[in-house]
N, C-alpha and C positions, 0 to 999 in steps of 0.2 A: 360362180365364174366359169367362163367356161375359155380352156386358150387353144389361140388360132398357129401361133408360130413363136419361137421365140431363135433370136438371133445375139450372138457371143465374137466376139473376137479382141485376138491377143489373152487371153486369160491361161496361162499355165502352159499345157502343151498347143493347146488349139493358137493355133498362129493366128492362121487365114480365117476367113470370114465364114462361120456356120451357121446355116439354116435349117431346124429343128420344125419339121412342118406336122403339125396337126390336122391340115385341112388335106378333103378326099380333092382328088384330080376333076372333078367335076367343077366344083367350084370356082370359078373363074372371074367373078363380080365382087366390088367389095359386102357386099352384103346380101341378104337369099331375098329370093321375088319371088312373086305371087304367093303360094301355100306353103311356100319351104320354111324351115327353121333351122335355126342353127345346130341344131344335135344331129340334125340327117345330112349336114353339112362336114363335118369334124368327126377324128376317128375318135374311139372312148380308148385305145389302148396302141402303144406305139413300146416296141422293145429296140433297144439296143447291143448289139453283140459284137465281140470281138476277143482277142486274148489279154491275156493280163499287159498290164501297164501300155493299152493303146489309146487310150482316150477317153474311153469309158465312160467313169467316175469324173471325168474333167467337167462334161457336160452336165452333171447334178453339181458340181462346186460351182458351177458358172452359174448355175440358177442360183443356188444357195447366196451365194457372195452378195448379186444382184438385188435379191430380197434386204440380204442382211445391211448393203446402205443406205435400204429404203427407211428401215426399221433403225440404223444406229447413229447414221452420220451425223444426224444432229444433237445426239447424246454420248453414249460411250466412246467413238470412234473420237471422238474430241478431244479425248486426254493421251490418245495417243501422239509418240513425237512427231512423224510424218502420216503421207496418206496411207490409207492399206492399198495396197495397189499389186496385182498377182499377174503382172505380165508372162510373156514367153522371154526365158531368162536365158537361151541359147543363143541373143542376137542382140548388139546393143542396141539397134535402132530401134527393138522391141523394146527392149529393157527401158528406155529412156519415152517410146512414144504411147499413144492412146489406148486404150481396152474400151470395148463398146459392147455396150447388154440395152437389148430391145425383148418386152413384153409386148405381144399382140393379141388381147384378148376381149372378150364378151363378157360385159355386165350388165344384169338388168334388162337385157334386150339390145344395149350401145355397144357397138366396136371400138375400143381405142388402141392407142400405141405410147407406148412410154417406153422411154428410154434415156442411157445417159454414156459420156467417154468420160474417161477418168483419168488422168496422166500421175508422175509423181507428185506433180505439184498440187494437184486437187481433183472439181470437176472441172472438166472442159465445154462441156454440152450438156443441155438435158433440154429434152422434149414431153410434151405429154399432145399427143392429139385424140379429138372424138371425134365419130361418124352418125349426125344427127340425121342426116338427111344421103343424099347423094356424093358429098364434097366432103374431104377431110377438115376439120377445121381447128387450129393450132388455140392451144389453150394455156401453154406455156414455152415458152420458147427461151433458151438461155446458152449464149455461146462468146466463153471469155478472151477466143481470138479476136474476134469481130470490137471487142468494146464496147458493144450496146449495152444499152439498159436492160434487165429482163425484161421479158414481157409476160406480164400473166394477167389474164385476162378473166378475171371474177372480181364481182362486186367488192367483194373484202380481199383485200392485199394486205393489209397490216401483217406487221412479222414476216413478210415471206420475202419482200424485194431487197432485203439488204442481210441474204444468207451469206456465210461467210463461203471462203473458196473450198475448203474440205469437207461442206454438207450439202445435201440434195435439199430442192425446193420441196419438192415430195415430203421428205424426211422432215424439215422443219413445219411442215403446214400439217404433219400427224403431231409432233410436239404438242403446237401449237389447237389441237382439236379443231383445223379448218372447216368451217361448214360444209364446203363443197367436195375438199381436197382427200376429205378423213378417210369415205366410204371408198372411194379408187385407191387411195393407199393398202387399206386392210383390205381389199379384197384379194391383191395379192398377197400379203403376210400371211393374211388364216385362207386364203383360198388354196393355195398351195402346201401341200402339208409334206413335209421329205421324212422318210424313215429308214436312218441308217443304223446298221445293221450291230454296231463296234458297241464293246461291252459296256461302257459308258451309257449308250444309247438306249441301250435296251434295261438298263436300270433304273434309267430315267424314264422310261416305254412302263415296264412296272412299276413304279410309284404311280404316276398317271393312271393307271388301271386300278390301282388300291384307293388312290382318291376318288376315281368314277365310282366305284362298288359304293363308298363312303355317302358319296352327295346322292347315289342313288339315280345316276344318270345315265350306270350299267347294270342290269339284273342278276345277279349268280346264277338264277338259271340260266339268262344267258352266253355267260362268259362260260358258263359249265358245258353249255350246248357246242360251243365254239371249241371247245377242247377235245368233246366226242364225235364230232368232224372228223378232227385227224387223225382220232383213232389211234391214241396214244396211252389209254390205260386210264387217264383220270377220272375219277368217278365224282368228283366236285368238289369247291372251290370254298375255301374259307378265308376270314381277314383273321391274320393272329395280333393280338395287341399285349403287349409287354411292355413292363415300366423300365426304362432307360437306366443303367448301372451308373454308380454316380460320376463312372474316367469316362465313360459314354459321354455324359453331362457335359463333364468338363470341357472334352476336344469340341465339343458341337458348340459350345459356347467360343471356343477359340476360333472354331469355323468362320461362324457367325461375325465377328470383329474383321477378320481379313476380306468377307465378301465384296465390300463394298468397296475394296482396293483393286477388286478382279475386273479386269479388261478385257474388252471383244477380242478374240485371236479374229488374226484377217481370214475372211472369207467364210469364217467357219460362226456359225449364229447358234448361242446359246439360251438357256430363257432366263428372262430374270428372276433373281432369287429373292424373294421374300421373307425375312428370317425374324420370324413374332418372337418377343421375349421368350425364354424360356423356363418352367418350372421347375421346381424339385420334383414332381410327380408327374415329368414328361413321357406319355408314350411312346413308344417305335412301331407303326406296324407294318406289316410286312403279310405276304401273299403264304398261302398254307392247299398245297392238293393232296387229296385225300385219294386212295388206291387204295383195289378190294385181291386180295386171293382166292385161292381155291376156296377156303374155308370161309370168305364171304366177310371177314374182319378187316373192317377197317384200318390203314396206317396212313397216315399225313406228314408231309415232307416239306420242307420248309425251298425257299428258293434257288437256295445253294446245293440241295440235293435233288433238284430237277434235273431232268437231261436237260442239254442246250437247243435241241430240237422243241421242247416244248415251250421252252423261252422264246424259240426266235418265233416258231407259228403263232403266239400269243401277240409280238412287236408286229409281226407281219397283217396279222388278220382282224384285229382289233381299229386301226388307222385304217383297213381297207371298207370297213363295216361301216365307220364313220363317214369317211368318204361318198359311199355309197346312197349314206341316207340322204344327205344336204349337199350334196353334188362338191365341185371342188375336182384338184388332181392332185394326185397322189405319188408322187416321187419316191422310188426303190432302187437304192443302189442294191448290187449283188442280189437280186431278189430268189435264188435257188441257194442260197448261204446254208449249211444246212440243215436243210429241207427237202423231202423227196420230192421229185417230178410230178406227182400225181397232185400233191398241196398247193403247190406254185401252178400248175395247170385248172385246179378248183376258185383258184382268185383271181386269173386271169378272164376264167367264162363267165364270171359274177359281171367281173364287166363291156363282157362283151355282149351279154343279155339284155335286148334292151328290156323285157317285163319287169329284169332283176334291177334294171338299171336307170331307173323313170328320171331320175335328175341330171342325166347328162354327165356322169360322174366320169374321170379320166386316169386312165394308170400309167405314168412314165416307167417302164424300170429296165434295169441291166442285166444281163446277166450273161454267165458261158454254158449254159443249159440248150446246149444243141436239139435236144429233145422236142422241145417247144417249137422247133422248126419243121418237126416230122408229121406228117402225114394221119399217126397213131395218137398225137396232142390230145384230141377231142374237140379241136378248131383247126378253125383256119385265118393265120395273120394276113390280109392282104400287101402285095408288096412294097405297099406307100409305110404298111406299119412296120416295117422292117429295117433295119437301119443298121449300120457295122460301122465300127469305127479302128481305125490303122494307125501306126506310127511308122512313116518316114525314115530312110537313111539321119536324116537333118534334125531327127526330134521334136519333128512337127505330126501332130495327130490329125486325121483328116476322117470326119465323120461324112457319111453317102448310106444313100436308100437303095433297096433291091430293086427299086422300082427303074435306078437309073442301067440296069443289066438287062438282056432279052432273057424271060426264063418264060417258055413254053408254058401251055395250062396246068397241064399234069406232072410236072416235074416235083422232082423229089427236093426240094427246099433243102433239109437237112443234108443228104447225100454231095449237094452242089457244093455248098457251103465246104464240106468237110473237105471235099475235095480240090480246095483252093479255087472254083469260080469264081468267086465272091473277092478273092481277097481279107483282110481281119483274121491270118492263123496264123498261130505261132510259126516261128519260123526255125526249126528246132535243127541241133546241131548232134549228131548221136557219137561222130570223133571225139568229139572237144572231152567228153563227159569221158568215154574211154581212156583217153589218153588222163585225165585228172588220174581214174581210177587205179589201171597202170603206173603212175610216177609214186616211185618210192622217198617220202618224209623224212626229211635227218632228224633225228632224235637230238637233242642236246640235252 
């Protein structure tokens, strides 16, 4: 899949209406003519920058969320008491009115647009259109102001016209294994892949990489080659496998009983856990790197005695390798988490290469790594890839492109930026913090 634009509003901080564009300024038709294609159309790499808590992160939860009712609403999202609904919570009329998530992407060679609103009370809309020809043409149309019937328009309807209010058409017609429906559904769920950064995440990032070792769908060479990349010491990569101590046993059995009482948090998409009886001669394995000294002797260190640098480059660079190979985009919140400049500048050029990058593959990510603006990067982001995003007196986040500022050819991107051009910089108060420091504590 390859996406064109995706558009968010009311979700969190983003109030107003955003447009997350993908596609270069050339592009001006809905679909390329003559010899063009869509990869010489669309950028492979769009960042977004700003200071802490301006919006950021908002726009990967708004993807996330979007994905996650495609994927739950007709399943887990069901047991809960109302809808999940993650409006802008500074404004009743927000609080109480619609959020809207549009998908505009590329499958198979077809343009479509999916999208839906979603009030407290459920959904309120949902669309799906394809671009067969010249003309968009509605393929699912559903709007519970209006009172119409849905309309969807495939040979096989069973199951899908009589969704309840708190699920997506989409989402029931994956349930359901629709013939038509199934392939446009999952291509956003496994097309888009998000890798965030939070400890949970990356323990869950290593399991996945211990199971790829296992099925042999990753090679320890090169997961070992991936590590001497960054030039971190490791000298290679083993699975270590240990029999489970039997209070081990126990909790995981106890685990195992409550899973299936565990409910989708809103917005936030987990995987499902699959939990096979368990034995008295259960394994645990777990990830083992091996480092040499001076004297050439090997010592192996288990994952809790890794740096966290080498955990995050292994979450980071692992999903970008994947990405890379069977195209897809790839979503990085905080993507300089730490990690040096130089790591985060080595995955950015993978995709901006197109020899490296023959499938069209895409990298959304965030970060406050100014560097990556400067001139010294080892690229160059054009200003449509460029994006910053601000928070408002009012608590409203407002994401915009560099592209909408005049910056000269040769201008110093990073320099602009720092220097308030741009807009998106802290807005720091150096009193406030003296005077904290200065004010004298009563003890009691």
């Amino acid at each position: 899949m390859l996406m064109l634009n995706f558009t968010v509003s009311n979700h969190k901080s983003l109030r107003d209406e955003c447009v997350l564009e993908f596609t270069r300024p050339s592009f001006r038709r809905l679909k390329p003519v003559g010899d063009e294609s869509w990869n010489e159309l669309v950028y492979p790499v769009l960042g977004i920058f700003g200071p802490n808590a301006s919006g950021k992160s908002t726009i990967i939860d708004a993807i996330n969320y979007a994905r996650s009712a495609i994927k739950y609403s007709s399943t887990s999202w069901q047991q809960q008491p109302d809808m999940i609904h993650v409006p802008f919570a500074l404004d009743d009329d927000t609080v109480q009115g619609n959020s809207t998530y549009e998908f505009d992407w590329v499958l198979d060679g077809t343009r479509y647009k999916y999208g839906f609103a979603v009030s407290p009370q459920g959904i309120e809309k949902e669309w799906l259109f394809d671009l067969p020809r010249s003309r968009w043409r509605a393929l699912i149309e559903r709007d519970t102001v209006s009172h119409e019937p849905n309309q969807i328009r495939f040979k096989s309807k069973d199951g899908l016209t009589a969704v309840t209010r708190r699920e997506l058409i989409l989402s029931r017609a994956l349930l359901l294994e629709h013939t038509e429906l199934t392939k446009i559904g999952q291509s956003l769920i496994e097309g888009i892949e998000l890798a965030p950064f939070g400890d949970t995440n990356r323990e869950r990032r290593l399991a996945s990489i211990t199971e790829s070792l296992l099925q042999q769908e990753m090679s320890f060479d090169d997961l070992t080659t991936l590590l001497q990349v960054a030039d971190i010491g490791v000298h290679s990569v083993a699975v270590k496998e240990d029999h489970a101590p039997p209070e081990a046993l126990r909790l995981m059995k106890l685990f195992a009983q409550l899973v299936d009482s565990e409910s989708q948090e809103p917005g936030v998409e987990k995987p499902q856990l699959r939990i096979k009886p368990l034995e008295s001669d259960a394994v645990m394995r777990t990830l083992e790197f091996v480092h040499k000294g001076k004297k050439n002797d090997p010592r192996a260190f288990g994952i809790h005695e890794e740096s966290a640098g080498t955990i995050v480059w292994l979450s980071l660079i692992t999903p970008a390798i994947e990405t890379l190979r069977y195209g897809g985009l790839l979503v990085v919140d905080e993507v300089d988490n730490s990690l040096h400049s130089h790591l985060v500048e080595l995955v950015i050029s993978l995709f901006l290469d197109p020899e490296i990058n023959g499938r069209g593959a895409q990298l959304l990510f965030t970060s406050h790594d100014t560097n990556l603006l400067s001139p010294e990067s080892g690229f160059e982001l054009e200003a449509e890839q460029v994006w910053f995003a601000d928070k408002g007196a009012d608590g409203a986040s407002e994401v915009y492109s560099l592209a909408d500022f005049p910056h000269p050819k040769d201008a110093n991107i990073e320099r602009r930026y720092l220097a308030g051009r741009y807009g998106a910089v802290p807005r720091t108060a150096p009193s406030l913090l003296a005077r904290v420091i200065s004010a004298k504590g009563s003890v009691s």
